[in-house]
C-alpha positions in Angstrom: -25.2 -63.0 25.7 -24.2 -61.0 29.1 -26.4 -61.0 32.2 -25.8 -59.1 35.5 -27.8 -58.2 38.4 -28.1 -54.4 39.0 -27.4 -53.2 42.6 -29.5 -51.2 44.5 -27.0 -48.8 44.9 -27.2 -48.3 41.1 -30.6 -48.2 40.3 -33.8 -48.0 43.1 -34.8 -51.4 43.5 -32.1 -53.0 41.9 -33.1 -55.4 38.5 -31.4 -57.9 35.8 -29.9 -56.7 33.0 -29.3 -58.9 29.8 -27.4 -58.1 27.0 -26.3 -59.4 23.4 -22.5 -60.2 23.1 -22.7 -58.0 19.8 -20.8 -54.7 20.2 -22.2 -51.6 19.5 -25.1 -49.7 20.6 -28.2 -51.5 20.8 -32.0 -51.0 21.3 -33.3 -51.4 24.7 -36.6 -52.9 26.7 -37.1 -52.0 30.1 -39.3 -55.5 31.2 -41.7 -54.6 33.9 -42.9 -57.8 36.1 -46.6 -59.0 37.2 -47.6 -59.0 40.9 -45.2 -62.6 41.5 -42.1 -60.0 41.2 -38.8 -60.3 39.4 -38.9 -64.0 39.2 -36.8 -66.6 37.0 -39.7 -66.0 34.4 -39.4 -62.8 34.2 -35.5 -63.1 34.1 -35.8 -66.1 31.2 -38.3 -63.0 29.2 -35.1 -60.9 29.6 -32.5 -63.0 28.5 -35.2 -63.9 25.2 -35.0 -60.6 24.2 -31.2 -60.0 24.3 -30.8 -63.0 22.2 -32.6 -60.7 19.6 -30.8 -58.3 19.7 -32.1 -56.1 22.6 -30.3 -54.7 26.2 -33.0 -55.9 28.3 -33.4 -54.7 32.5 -35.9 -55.9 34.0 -36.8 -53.5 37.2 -38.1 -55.1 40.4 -41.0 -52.7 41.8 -40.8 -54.7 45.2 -37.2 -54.9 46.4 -36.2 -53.0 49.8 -40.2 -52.5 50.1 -42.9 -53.9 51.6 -44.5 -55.9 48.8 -48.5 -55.8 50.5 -48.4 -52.2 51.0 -46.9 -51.4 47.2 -49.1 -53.5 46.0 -52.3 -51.9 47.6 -51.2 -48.5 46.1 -50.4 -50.1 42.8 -53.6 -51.2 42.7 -55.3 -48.3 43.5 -53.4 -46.6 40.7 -54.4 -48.5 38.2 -57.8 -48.4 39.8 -58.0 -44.8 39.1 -56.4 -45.2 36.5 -54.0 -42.4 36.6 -51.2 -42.1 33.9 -48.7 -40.4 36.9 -49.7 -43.6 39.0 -47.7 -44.8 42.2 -44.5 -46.8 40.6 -44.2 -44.9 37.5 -41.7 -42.7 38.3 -39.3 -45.5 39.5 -39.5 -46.7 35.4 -39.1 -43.8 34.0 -35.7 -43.8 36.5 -34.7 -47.4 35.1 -35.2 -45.9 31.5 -32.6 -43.4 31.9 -30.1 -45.9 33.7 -30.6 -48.0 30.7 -30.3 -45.2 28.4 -27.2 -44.2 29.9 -25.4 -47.5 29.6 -22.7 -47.7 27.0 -24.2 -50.4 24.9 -27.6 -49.1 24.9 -29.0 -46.5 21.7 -30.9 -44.3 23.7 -33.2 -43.6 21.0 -34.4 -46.7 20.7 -36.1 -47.8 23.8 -39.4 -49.4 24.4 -41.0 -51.7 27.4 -42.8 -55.1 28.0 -45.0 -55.8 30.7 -47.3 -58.3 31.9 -50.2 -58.0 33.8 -49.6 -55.5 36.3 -46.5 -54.6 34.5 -48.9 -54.3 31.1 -50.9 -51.9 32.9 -47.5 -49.6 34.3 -46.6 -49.6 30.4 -49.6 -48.2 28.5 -49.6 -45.7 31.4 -46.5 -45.0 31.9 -46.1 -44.3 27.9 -48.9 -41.7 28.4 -46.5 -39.9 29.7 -43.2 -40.3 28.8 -42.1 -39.5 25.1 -38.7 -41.2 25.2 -40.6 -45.1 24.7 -41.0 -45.8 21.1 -42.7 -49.3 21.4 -44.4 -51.0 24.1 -45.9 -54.9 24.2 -48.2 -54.7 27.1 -49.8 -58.1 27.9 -53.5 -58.0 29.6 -53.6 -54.9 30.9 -55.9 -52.4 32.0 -56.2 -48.9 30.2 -55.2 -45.9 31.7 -58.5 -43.3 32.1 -60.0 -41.4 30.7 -58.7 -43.5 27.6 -58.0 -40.0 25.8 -54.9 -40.1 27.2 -53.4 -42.4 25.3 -53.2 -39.7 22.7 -49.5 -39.4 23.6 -48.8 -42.9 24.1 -46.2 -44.7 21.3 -46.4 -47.0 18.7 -48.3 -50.5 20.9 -48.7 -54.7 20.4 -50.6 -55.4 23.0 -51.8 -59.2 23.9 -54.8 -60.2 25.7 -56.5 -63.6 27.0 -60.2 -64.1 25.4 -61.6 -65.2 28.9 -60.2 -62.8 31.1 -61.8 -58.9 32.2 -58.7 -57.3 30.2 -60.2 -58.8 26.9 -62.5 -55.8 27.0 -59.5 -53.1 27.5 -57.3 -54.4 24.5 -60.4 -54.0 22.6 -60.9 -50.6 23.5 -57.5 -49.6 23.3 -57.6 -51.0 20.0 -60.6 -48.9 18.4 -59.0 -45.7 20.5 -55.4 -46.3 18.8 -57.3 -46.8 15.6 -59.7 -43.7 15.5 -56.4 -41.6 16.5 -54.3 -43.4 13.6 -51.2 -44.4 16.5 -49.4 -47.6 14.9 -50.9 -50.8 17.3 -51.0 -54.4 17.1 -53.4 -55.8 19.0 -54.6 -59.4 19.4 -57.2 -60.8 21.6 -56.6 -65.0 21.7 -60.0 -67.1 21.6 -60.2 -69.6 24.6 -56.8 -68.0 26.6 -57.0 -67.2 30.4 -55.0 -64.8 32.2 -51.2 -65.2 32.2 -51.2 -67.3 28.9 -47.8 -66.8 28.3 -46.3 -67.5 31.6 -44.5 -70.6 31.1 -45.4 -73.4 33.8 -48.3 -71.3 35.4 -52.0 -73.1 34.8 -52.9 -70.8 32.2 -50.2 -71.0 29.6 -51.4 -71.9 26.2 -48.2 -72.3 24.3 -49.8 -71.8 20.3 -50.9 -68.1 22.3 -47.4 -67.3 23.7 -45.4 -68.5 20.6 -47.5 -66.1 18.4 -47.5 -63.4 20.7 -43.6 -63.1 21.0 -43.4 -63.5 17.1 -45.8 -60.5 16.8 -43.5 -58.6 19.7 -40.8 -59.3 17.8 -41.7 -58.2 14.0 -43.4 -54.9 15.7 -40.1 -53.7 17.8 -38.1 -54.9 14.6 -39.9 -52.3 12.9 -40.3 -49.4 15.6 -36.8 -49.5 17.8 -35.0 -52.1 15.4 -32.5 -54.9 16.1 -29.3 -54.0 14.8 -26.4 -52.2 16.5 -25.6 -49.6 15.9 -21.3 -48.3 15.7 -19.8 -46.7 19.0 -18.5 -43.4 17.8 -14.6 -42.6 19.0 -14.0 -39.2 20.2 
């Protein structure tokens, strides 16, 4: 497994990019951080999911900026709950560097987010046809919720005692009635941030089966095997 960190001259914002020592050209997960930032969690997430088998870049939303002020408009986005929201088109941007890396199938990409970053995914895969899974942990629905009409296959995660409880069950019944594939699990007695490791609210049994359900879903939508470079 390969890490490095992406410069900002690369990519707006710069991020961390894991990869699997595997050749070939693999399925990819842009990982979108919660309001703390591109932290070691969020890097240790990363390097998780190129151990099975993904390229994995984690953006950071709040590099070069100035993180109050970003996170006022983020906020209002998801507030309104806009689909084109303030942020989005800085992941769309990582998707295509991602996409464009050598080791990377671009046709099999998806996203994982948490929190804030849940929110960013379901909207952001309102809008952009290119994601073919996304894992979004408690996070807020985009509105009105019709437009998730477009959105891709989800397994989404949210905390029992927590106001995003009531989203993932909406988004659940939406995905349903418009028969869009979706896993979605509200976990009895779990708080916000369940599955941040070393925060107050992480419930372990909740974060194991979570990341086993991740995993089985994007096995089935984007895959896990590489696949050959073709010579030209």
């Amino acid at each position: 497994m390969n890490t490095r960190v992406i410069d900002h001259a690369a990519l707006k914002g710069g991020g961390f990019l894991a990869s699997p020592d595997e050749g070939g050209r693999h399925p990819g997960v842009v990982v979108i951080h919660e309001a703390y930032g591109l932290n070691q969690n969020i890097k240790d997430i990363t390097i998780r999911l190129a151990k099975n088998g993904y390229v994995a870049l984690a953006v950071d939303l709040f590099a070069g900026r100035n993180r109050a002020i970003c996170m006022a408009r983020f906020m209002a986005g998801m507030l309104r709950g806009s689909v084109e929201r303030y942020g989005i088109a800085d992941l769309k941007a990582a998707l295509s560097y991602m996409s464009a890396l050598g080791e990377v199938d671009p046709n099999r990409v998806g996203a994982i987010g948490f929190c804030m970053g849940g929110s960013f995914a379901v909207a952001w895969a309102c809008s952009d046809d290119r994601l073919r899974a996304i894992a979004p942990y408690y996070a807020s629905n985009p509105r009105p919720l019709e437009a998730v009409g477009r959105i891709c296959p989800v397994v989404g995660s949210y905390p029992e005692k927590d106001f995003t409880a009531g989203a993932g069950r909406a988004l659940d019944a939406e995905l349903t009635r418009r028969d869009i594939p979706h896993d979605i699990k509200v976990y009895p007695g779990t708080r916000h941030s369940f599955f941040r490791e070393g925060g107050g609210a992480y419930d372990k049994g909740a974060a194991d089966d979570s990341w086993k359900r991740v995993m089985r879903f994007f096995e089935t939508h984007l895959g896990t095997s590489p696949q050959a470079v073709k010579k030209t």
